[in-house]
KOLLOMI-660381 format. One record per residue (C-alpha): x, y, z; residue number from 1. Coordinates in steps of 0.2 Angstrom, whole numbers, plus 5000, padded with zeros to 4 digits. Example, Ala and Ser with C-alpha at 12.3 -4.5 7.8 and 13.67 -1.06 7.14 Angstrom:
BEGIN
{{5062; 4978; 5039}; 1}
{{5068; 4995; 5036}; 2}
This chain:
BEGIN
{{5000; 5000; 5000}; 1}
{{5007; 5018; 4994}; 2}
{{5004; 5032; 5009}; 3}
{{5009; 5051; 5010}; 4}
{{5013; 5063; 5021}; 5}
{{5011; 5081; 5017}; 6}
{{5024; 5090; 5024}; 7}
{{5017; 5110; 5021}; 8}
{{5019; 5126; 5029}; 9}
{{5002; 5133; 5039}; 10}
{{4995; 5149; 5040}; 11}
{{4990; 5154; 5060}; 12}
{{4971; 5159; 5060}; 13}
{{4969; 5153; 5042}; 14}
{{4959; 5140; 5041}; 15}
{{4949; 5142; 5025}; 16}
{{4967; 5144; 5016}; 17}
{{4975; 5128; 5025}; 18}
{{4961; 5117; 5019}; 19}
{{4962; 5122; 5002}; 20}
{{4982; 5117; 5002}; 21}
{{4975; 5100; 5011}; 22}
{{4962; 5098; 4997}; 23}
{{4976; 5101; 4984}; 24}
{{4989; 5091; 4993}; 25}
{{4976; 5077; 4995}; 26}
{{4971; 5075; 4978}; 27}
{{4991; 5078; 4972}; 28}
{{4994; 5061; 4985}; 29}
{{4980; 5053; 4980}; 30}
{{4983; 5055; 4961}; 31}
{{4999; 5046; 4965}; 32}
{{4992; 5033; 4971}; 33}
{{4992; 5034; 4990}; 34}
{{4979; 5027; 5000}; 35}
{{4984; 5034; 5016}; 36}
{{4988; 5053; 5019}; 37}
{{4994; 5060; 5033}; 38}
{{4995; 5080; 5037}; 39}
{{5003; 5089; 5051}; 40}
{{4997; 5094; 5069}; 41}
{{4987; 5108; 5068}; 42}
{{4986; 5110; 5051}; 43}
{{4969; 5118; 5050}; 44}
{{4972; 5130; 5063}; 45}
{{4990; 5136; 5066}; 46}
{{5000; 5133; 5083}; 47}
{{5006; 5146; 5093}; 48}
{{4991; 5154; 5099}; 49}
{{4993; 5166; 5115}; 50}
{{4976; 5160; 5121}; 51}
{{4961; 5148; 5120}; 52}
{{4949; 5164; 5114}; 53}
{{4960; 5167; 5101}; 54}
{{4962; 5150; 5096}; 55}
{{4941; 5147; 5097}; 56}
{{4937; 5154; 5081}; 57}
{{4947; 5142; 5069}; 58}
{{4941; 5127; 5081}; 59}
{{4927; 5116; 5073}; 60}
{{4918; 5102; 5081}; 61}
{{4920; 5086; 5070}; 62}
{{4909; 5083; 5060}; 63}
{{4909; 5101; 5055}; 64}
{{4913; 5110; 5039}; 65}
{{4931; 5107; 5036}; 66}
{{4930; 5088; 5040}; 67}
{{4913; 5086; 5028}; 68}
{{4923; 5093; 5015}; 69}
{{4940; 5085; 5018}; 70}
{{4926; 5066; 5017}; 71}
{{4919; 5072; 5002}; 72}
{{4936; 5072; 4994}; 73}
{{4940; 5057; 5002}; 74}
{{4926; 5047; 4994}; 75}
{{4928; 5055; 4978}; 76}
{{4947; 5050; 4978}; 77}
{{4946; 5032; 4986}; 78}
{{4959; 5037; 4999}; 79}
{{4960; 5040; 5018}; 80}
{{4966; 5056; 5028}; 81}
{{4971; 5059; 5044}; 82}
{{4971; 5077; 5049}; 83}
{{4979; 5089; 5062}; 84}
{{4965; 5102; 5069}; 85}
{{4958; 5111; 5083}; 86}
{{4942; 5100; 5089}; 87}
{{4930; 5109; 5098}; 88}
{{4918; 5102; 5111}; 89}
{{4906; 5114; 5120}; 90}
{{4917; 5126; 5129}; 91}
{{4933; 5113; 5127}; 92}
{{4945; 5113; 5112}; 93}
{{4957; 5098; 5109}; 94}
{{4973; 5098; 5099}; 95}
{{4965; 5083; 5088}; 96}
{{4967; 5073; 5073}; 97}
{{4954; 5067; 5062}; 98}
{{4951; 5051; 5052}; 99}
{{4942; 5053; 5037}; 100}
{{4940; 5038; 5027}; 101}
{{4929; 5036; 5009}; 102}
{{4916; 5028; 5022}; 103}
{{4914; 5041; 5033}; 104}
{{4922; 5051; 5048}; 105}
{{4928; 5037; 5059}; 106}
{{4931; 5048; 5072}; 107}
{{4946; 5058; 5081}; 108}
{{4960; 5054; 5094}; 109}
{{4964; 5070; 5107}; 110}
{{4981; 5073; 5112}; 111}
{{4985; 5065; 5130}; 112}
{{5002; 5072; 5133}; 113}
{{5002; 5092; 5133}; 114}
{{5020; 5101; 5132}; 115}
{{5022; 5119; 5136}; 116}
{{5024; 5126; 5121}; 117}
{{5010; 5133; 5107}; 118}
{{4991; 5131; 5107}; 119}
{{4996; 5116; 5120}; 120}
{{4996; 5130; 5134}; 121}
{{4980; 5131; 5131}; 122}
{{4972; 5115; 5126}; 123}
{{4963; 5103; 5135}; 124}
{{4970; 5086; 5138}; 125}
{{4963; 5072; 5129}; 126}
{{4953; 5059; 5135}; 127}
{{4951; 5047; 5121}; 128}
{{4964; 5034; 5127}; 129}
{{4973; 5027; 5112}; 130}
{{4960; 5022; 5100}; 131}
{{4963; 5011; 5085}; 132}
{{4954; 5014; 5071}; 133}
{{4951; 5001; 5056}; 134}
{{4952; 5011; 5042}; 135}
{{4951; 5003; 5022}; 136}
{{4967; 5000; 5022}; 137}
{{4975; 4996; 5037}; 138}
{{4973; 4999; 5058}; 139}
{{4980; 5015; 5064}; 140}
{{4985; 5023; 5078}; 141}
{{4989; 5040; 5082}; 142}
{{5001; 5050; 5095}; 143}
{{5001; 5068; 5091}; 144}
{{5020; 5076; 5093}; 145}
{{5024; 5076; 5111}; 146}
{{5014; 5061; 5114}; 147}
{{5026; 5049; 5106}; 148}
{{5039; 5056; 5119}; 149}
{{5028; 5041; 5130}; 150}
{{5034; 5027; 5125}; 151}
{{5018; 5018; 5133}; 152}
{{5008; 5027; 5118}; 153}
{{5016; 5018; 5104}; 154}
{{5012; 5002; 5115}; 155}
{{4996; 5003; 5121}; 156}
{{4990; 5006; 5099}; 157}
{{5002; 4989; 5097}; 158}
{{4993; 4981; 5109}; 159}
{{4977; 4986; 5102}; 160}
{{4979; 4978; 5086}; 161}
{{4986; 4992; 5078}; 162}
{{4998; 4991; 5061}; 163}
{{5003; 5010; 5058}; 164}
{{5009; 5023; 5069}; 165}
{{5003; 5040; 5062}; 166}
{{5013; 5054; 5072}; 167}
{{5004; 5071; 5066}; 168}
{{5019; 5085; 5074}; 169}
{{5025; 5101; 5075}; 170}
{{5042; 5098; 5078}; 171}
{{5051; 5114; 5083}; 172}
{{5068; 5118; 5077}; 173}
{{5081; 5111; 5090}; 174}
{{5069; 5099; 5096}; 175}
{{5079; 5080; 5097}; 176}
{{5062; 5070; 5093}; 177}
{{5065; 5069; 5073}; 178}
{{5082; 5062; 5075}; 179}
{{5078; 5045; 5086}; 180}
{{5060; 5044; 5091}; 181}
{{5050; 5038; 5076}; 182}
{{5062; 5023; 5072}; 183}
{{5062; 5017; 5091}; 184}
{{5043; 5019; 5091}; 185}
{{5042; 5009; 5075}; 186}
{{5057; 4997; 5081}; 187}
{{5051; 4993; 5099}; 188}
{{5034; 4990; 5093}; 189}
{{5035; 4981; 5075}; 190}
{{5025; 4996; 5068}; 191}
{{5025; 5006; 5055}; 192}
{{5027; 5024; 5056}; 193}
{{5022; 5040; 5046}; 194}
{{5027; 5055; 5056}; 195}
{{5022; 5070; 5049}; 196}
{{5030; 5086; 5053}; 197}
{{5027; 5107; 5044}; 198}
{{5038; 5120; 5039}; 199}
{{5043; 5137; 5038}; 200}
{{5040; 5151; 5052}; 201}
{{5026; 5156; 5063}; 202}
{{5025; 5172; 5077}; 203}
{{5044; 5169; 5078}; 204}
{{5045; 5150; 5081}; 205}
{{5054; 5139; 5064}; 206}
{{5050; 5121; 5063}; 207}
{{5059; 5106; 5057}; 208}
{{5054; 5097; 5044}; 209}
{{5061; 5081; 5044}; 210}
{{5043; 5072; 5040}; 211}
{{5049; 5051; 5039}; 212}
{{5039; 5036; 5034}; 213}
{{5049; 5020; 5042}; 214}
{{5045; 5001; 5043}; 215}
{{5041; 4990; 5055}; 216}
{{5061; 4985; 5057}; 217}
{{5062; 5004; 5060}; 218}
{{5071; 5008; 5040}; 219}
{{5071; 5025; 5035}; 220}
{{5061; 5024; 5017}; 221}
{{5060; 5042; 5015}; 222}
{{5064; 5057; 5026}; 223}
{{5061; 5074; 5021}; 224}
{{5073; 5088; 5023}; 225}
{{5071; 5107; 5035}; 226}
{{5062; 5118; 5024}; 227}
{{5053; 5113; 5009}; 228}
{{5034; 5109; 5006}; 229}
{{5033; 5091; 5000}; 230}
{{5024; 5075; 4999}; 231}
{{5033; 5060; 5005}; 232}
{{5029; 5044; 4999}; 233}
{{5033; 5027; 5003}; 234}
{{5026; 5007; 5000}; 235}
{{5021; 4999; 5019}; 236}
{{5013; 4981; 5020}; 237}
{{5002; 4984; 5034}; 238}
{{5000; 4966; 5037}; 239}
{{5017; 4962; 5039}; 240}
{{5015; 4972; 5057}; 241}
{{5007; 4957; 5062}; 242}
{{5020; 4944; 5063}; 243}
{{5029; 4949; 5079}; 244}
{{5045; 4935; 5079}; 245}
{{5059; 4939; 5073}; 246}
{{5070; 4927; 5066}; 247}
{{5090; 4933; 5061}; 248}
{{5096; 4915; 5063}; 249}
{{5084; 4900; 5067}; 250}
{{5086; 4893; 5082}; 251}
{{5100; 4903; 5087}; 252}
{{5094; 4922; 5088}; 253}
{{5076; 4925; 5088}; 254}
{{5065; 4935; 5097}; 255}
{{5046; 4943; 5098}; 256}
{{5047; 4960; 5107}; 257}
{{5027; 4956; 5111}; 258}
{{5026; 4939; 5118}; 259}
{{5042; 4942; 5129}; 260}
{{5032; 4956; 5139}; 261}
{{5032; 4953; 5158}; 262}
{{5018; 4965; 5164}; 263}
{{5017; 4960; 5181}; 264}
{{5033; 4968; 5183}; 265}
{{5029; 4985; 5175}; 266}
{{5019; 4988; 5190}; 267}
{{5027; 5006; 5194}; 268}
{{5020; 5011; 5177}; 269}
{{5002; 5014; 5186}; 270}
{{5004; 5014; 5203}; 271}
{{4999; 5031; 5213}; 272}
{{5015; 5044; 5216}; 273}
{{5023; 5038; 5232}; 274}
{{5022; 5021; 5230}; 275}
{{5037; 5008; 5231}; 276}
């Protein structure tokens, strides 16, 4: 299966202009044959909003106009797209992705994981723990940017049943996450992974680029560079995420990084603060 991730500079409180690049980008993908399509965090919407009333009036609730039109090009291109946006609930907004198949809007995951940086000052903290959703094509999974510093995240959506790790981000300049985190996530968790960063400037802050779609064995097959707007593409098995055991020499050196869990001994992973 071909998939995409757009890699596109983003206006800040600009959101009839972003989708119009995310309806273009999309069809550009699709035309090429992907069936997956991944955008940045926040790509609707901006980032670095100074407050949550600034933000509000380029937050939707989903379904809302932007998603009912990202699905109608969805259905009318075959393909599925998973996109970065500000998701408003009542007097809540949630940095969210959405996942808009030809079927329909299967719904949206809600970023756990809040940093201090951006719109996330402002956000409310997610609490849609880890879904997996069962697209056309293949199960995802999503962590959006900071989340994917937990590595729990990436397992829980492995555990789940997922075969793809979609990382929607917006990977400051400086920041260390593009250089390691997207091939352990994929490596520790025989997922793959499409992380999906923007570029170019916004109130002062640069971003990084660096958008990669790796393999379940954690291989680079295509990595974007620092500044340009592009669309990467590469081939994934989704299927092949499945088969857990890993054999370099039969009977001598094999392993599955699933089956040889020990959980009762991860106890200090949800026990209360305080307790030995």
């Amino acid at each position: 299966m071909q998939v995409a991730a757009v890699q596109m500079d983003i206006e800040i409180l600009a959101k009839e202009r972003n989708l119009e690049k995310v309806l273009t980008h999309l069809e550009s993908a699709a035309h090429a044959g992907a069936k997956l399509v991944v955008f940045p965090e926040c790509a609707l919407s901006g980032y670095c909003f100074t407050s949550r009333e600034e933000a509000r009036p380029v937050s939707e609730e989903v379904p809302g106009p932007s998603t009912e039109k990202l699905l109608a090009a969805a259905r009318a291109l075959d393909c599925t797209a998973v996109l970065g946006l500000l998701e408003r609930v009542g007097g809540q907004i949630f940095n969210s992705a959405a996942v808009v198949t030809p079927q329909g809007i299967l719904g949206t995951y809600r970023k756990l994981h809040l940093p201090g940086v951006g719109f996330d000052w402002h956000a409310t903290p997610g609490d849609t723990p880890f879904p997996v959703f069962a697209t056309p094509h293949a199960k995802i999974g999503i962590s959006i940017c900071y989340d994917c510093s937990f590595p729990e995240s990436g397992r829980v959506l492995k555990l789940k049943g997922a075969q793809i790790l979609i990382i929607p981000t917006n990977w400051p300049l400086g920041s260390d996450s593009c250089e390691h985190t997207p091939s352990v996530r994929a490596t520790e968790n025989h997922l793959h992974v499409i992380a999906c960063d923007r570029v170019g400037e916004e109130r002062g802050v640069r971003f990084a680029g660096r958008s990669q779609i790796i393999d379940f064995t954690g291989k680079k097959l295509a990595e974007a560079g620092e500044t340009e707007e592009t669309i990467l593409y590469g081939e994934l098995d989704p299927s092949a995420a499945d088969s857990n055991r890993v054999i370099r020499q039969p009977g001598k050196w094999e392993f599955d990084r699933i089956a040889a869990r020990r959980p009762e001994m991860y106890s200090a992973l949800t026990d209360p603060p305080g307790k030995s």
